[in-house]
C-alpha positions, 0 to 999 in steps of 0.5 A: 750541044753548043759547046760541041757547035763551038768545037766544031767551029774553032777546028774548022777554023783553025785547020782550015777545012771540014775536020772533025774536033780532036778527042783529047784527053782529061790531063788531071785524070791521066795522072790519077789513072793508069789503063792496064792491059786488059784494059781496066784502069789502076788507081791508088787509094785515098787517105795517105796524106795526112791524119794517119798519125791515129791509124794502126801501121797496118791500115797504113801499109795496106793503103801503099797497095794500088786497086782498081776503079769499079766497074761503075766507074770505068765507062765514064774513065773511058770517055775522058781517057780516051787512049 
């Protein structure tokens, strides 16, 4: 709540009138994150970028493939990537 009284403030501040804060999006999950069009979010899996010398080629091929973030995840994706 202090942290929202301070946003608040500065962007009264700085417009120079009674606005509310703008809603700004989470630059390090915008570039880990695509929204699709039905509104789902796109991520690529993890485990690609070192210690595969030891995994099949297979392993290693299927991990090119993007997927998408669960459902328990999306409504906490959608709060910091807002647009």
């Amino acid at each position: 709540m202090i942290r929202y009284a301070m946003l608040y403030a500065y962007a009264y501040e700085l417009e120079g009138g009674n606005k509310m804060p703008k809603v700004k999006t989470n630059r390090s999950a915008a570039k880990r994150f695509k929204k699709t069009g039905s509104g789902q979010f796109k991520r690529s899996k993890s485990g690609k970028n070192h210690f595969t010398g030891k995994r099949a080629s297979k392993s290693i091929r299927n991990l090119r493939k993007g997927t998408l973030v669960s459902a328990a995840d999306t409504p906490r994706l959608r709060e910091i990537l807002p647009y």
